[in-house]
C-alpha positions as CSV (number, residue, x, y, z in Angstrom):
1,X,84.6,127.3,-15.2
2,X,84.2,129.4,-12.2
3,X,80.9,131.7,-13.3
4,X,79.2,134.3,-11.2
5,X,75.5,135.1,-11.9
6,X,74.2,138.8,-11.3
7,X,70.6,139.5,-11.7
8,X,68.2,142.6,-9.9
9,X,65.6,139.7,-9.3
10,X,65.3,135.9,-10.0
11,X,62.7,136.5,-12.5
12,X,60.5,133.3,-12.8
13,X,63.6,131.2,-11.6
14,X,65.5,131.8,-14.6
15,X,68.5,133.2,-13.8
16,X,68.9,130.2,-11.0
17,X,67.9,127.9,-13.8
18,X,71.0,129.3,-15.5
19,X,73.0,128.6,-12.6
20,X,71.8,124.8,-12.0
21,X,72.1,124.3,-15.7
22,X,75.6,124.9,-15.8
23,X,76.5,123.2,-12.0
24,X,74.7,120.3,-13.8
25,X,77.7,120.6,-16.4
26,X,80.3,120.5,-14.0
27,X,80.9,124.4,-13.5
28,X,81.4,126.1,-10.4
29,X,78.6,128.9,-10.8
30,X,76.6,130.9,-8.2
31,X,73.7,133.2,-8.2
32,X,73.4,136.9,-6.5
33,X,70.2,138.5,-6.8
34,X,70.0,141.8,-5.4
35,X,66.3,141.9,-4.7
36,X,64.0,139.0,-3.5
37,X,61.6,137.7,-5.9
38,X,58.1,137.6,-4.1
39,X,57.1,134.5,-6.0
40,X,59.2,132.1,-3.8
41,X,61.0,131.1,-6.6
42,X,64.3,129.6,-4.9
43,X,67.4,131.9,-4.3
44,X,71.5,131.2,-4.0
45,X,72.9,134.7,-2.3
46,X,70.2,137.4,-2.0
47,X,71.1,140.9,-0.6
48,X,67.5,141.3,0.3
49,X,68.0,145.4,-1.3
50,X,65.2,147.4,-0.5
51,X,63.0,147.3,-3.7
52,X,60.1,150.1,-4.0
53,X,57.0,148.4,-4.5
54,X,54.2,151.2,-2.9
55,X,52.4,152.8,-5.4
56,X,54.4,155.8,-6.4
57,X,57.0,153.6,-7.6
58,X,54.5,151.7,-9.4
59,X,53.2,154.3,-10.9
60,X,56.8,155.9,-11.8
61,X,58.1,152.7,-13.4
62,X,54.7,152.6,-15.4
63,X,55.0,155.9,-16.7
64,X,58.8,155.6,-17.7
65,X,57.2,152.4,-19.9
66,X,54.8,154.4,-21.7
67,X,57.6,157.1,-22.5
68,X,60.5,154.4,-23.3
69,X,57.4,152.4,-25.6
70,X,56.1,155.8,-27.4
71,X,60.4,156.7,-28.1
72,X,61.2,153.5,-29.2
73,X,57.6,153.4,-31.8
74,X,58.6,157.3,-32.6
75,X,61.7,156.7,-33.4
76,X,61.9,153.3,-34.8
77,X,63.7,150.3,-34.2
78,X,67.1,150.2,-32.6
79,X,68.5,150.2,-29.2
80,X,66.7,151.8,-26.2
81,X,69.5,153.3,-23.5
82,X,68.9,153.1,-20.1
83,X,69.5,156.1,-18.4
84,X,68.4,158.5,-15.3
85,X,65.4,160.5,-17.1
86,X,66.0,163.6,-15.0
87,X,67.9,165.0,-11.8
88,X,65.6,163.4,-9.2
89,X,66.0,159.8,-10.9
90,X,69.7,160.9,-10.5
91,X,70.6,162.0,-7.5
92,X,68.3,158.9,-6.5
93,X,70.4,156.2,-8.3
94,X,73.4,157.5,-6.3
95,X,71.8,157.6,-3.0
96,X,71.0,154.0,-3.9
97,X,74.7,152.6,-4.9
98,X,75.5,154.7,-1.7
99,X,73.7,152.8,0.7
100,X,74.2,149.6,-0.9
101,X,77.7,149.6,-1.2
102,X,78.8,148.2,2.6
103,X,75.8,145.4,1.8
104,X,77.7,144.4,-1.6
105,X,81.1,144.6,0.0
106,X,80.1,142.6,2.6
107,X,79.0,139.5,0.0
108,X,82.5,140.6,-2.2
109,X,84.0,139.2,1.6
110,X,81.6,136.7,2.9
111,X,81.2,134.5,-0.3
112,X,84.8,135.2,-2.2
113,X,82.9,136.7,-5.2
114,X,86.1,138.2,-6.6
115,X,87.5,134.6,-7.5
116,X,84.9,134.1,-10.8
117,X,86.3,134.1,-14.3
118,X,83.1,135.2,-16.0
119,X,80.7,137.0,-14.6
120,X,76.9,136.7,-16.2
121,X,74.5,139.4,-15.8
122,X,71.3,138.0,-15.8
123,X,69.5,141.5,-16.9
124,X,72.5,143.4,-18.2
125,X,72.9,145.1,-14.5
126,X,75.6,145.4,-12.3
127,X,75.3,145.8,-8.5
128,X,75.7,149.4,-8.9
129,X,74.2,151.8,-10.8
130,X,77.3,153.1,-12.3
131,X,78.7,149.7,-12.8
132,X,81.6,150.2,-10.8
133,X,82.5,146.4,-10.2
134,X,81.8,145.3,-13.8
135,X,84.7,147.9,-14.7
136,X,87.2,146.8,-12.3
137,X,86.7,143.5,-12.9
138,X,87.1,144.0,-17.0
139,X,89.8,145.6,-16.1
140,X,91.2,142.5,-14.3
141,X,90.3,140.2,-17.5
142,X,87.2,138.9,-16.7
143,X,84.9,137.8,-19.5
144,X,81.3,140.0,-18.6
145,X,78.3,138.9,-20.3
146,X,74.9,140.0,-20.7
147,X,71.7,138.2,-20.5
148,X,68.6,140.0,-21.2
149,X,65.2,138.2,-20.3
150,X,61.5,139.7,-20.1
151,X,61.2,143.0,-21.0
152,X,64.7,144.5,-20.6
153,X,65.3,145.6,-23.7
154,X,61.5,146.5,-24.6
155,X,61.4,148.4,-21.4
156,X,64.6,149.7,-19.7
157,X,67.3,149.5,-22.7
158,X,70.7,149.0,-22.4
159,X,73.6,150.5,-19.9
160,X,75.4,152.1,-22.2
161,X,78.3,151.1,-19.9
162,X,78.0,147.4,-19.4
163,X,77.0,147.5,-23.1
164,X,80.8,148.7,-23.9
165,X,82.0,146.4,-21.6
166,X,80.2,143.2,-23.0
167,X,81.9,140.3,-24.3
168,X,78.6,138.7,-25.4
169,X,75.0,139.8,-24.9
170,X,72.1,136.6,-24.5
171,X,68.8,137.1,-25.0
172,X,65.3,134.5,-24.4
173,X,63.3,137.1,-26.2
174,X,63.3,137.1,-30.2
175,X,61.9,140.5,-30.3
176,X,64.9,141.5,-29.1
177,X,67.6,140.2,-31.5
178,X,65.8,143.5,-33.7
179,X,66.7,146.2,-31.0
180,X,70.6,145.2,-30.2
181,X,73.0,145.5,-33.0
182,X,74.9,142.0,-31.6
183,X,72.8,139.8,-29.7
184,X,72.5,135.9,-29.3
185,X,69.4,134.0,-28.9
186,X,69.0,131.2,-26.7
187,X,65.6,129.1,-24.9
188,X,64.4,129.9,-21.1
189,X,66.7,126.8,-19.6
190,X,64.1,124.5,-18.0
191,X,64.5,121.4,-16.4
192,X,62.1,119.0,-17.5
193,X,62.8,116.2,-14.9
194,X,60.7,117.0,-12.1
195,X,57.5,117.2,-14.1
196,X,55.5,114.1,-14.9
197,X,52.8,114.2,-18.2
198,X,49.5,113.6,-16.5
199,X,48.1,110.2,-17.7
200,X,44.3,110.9,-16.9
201,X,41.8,113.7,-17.3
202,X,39.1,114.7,-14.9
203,X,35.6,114.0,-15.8
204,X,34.7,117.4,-15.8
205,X,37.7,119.1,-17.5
206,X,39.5,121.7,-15.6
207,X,40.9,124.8,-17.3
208,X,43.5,127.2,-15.3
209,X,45.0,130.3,-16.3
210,X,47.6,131.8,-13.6
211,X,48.7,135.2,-14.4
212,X,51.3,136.8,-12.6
213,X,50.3,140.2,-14.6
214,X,46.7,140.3,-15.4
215,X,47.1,143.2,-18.3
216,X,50.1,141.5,-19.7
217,X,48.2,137.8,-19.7
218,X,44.8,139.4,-21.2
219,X,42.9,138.1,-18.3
220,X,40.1,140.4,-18.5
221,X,39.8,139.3,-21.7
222,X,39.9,135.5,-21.1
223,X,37.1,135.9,-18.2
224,X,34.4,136.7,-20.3
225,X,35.0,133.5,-22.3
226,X,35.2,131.8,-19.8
227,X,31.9,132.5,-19.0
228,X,30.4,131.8,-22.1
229,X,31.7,128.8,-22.4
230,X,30.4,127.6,-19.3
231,X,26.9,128.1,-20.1
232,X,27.4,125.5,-22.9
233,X,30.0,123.2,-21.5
234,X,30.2,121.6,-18.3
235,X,34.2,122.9,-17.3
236,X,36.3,124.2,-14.2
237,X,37.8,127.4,-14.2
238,X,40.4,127.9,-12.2
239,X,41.9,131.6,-11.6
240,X,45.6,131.2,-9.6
241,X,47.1,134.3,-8.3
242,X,48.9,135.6,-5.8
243,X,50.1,132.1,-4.5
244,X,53.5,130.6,-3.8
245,X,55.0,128.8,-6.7
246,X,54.7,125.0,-5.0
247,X,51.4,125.7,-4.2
248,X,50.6,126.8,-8.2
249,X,52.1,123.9,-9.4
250,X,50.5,121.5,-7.2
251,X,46.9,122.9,-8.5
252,X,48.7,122.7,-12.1
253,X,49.0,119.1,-11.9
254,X,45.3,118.5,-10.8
255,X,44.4,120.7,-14.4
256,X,43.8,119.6,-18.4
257,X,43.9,122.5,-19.9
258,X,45.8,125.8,-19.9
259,X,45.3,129.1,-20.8
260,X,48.7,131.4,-21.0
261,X,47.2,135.2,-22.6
262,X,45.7,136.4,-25.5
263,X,45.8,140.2,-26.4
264,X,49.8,140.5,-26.8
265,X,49.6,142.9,-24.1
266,X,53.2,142.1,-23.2
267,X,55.7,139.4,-24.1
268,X,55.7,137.2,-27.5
269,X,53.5,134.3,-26.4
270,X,54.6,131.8,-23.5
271,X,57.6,131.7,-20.4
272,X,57.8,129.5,-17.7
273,X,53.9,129.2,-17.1
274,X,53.8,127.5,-19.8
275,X,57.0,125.5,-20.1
276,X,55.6,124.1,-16.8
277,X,52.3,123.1,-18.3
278,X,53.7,121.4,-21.2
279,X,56.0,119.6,-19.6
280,X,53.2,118.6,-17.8
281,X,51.7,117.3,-21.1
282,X,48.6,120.0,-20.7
283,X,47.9,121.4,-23.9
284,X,48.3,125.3,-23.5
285,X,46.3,127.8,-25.3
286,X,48.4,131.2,-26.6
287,X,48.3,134.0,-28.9
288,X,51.8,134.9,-30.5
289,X,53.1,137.8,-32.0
290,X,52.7,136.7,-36.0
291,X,56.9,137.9,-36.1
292,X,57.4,135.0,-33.5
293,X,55.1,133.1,-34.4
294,X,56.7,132.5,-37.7
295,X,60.0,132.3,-36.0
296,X,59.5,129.7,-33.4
297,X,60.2,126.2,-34.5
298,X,58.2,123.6,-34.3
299,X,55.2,125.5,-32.2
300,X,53.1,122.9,-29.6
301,X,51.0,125.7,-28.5
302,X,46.9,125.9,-29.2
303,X,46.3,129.1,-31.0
304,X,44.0,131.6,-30.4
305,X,43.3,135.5,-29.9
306,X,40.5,137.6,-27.9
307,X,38.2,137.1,-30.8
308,X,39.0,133.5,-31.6
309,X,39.5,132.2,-28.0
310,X,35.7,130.9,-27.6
311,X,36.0,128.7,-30.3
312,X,39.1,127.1,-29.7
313,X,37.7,126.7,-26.2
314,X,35.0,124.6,-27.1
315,X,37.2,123.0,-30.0
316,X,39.6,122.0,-27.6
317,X,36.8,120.7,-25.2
318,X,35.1,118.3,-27.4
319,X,38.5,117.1,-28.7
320,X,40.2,114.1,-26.7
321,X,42.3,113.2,-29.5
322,X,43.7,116.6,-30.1
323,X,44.5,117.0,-26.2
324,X,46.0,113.8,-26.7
325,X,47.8,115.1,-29.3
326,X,48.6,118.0,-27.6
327,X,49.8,116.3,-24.5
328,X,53.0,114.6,-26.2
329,X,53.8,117.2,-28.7
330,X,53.9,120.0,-25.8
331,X,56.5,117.6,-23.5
332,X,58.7,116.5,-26.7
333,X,58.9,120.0,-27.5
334,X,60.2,120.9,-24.2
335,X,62.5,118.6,-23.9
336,X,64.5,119.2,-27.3
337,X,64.1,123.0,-27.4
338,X,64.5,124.1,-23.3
339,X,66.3,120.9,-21.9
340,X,69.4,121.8,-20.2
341,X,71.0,120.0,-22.0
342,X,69.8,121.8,-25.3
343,X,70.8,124.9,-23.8
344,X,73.7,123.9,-22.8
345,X,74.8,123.1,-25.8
346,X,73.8,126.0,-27.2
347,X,75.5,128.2,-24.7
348,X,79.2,126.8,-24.5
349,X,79.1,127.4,-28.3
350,X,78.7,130.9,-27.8
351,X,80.9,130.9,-24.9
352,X,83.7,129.6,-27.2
353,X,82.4,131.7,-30.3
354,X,83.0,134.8,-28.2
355,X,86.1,134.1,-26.5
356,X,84.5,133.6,-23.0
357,X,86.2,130.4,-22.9
């Protein structure tokens, strides 16, 4: 299998994940991003794109979420479209595919990208706006697919385009299987063998909570908790942000107990954060969405909400056996749901379900 990987950003390492999952398998795969992820998550080919991150385009791409989240609740479920809302967002997508086009041509030539038989878009996004390239190279017989992860679908929708030209669509995100009429589940890909379940516990039990969003995660929620439980138990709290991904993992393995979000502020409960901490054998506290909460199998996670979160806390605390307990369910769990060989698995069935193979 010769399979090319296309995705706007290497959000939390998945789409390389995907990559080394299936190089792992024997296929010849390779990963362009077109933006770098500022998390130093690693990278194959990165154009290095200009991405807008000054606070107009903040503030743009926060406002087009509150319109896209108040159509899709207006109108009820069903597939949001991704399209230019008006003629400066327009004439500003072309300018874009217009000086990007000599950078992506370059790569074409430089790294023989036109040789792949199936070309994975980690985020449903080709390099151009008008996904030129993904309609040449359907054209040519390549198989296309697209992966959604994050908030895609919630957020940006669907190229109406690439969504035509499709041979299968992939999602990590069950909320989504309710807003495409033909979409396949399967687990965030994680490789479980460079993590090692901590055997011992620090005297005076160290709690970390590493938000890459803070209003997604709840953390303003969490903090005040936090607090609260400190006047009654003798813990370390320790707040990560902002900081390379080595250097969050290395205070990850010095921790005992985790704190992903409460609030459902955004996602359905847990991503790599905490696929990391489990496989680290620390128990992780969450809220879930009740929809996936009933969905996922087998749930390791520590439950709790804004209101509830206290308790568990201290529950949690003045529990060895259930951290214990916690510890090995939490690693098992990664192992048979994300391995890559699970997913894997998984994957070439719907490869050869589709016709992709």
């Amino acid at each position: 299998m010769n399979i090319l990987h296309v995705a706007p950003l290497n959000v939390a390492g998945v789409p390389y994940n995907m990559m080394e999952m299936q190089q792992r398998f024997g296929a010849h795969a390779r990963l362009v991003t077109l933006h770098r992820n500022l998390h130093t998550f690693p990278e194959d080919i990165c154009l290095n794109l200009p991405f807008p991150r000054n606070r107009f385009a903040q503030f743009w791409r926060s406002a087009k979420q509150k319109t896209t989240s108040t159509h899709q609740h207006a109108g009820g479920l069903g597939t949001p479209i991704h399209r230019p809302r008006n003629i400066l967002e327009t004439l500003y997508f072309r300018w874009d595919d217009y000086r990007r086009a000599p950078i992506v041509q370059r790569a074409l030539e430089e790294h023989e990208l036109e040789r792949f038989d199936i070309i994975h878009y980690d985020g449903g996004l080709d390099f151009f706006r008008d996904a030129r390239l993904a309609v040449k190279w359907k054209k040519e017989g390549k198989k296309i697919v697209c992966h959604y992860m994050g908030s895609d679908l919630r957020v940006r929708g669907v190229h109406p385009v690439m969504d035509e030209l499709s041979d299968l669509n992939l999602t990590n995100e069950s909320d989504h299987l309710l807003l495409h009429r033909d979409i396949h589940y399967i687990f965030i890909p994680f490789d479980t063998t460079p993590y090692s379940v901590r055997r011992e516990e620090n005297k005076r039990l160290r709690i970390v909570h590493s938000p890459t969003n803070r209003r997604a995660k709840g953390t303003e929620l969490i903090l005040p908790v936090i607090e609260r439980v400190r006047k009654v138990r003798d813990i370390e709290f320790v707040l990560v942000e902002g900081k390379p991904h080595h250097e969050v993992l290395a205070i990850k393995t010095t921790c005992d107990l985790a704190i992903e979000q409460v609030g459902n502020m955004g996602g359905t409960g847990y991503g790599r954060n905490s696929l990391e901490t489990l496989a680290m054998g620390i128990p992780t506290i969450t809220e879930m969405t009740p929809d996936y909460l009933a969905w996922l199998p087998e749930n390791p996670f520590i439950l709790a909400t804004p209101e509830t979160l206290y308790d568990r806390l201290i529950e949690v605390i003045d529990n060895p056996s259930l951290r214990e307990q916690k510890k090995w369910e939490g690693r098992a769990w990664v192992e048979k749901y994300h391995s890559y060989d699970a997913v894997h698995r998984r994957l070439m069935e719907l490869y050869h379900e589709h016709g992709i193979l």
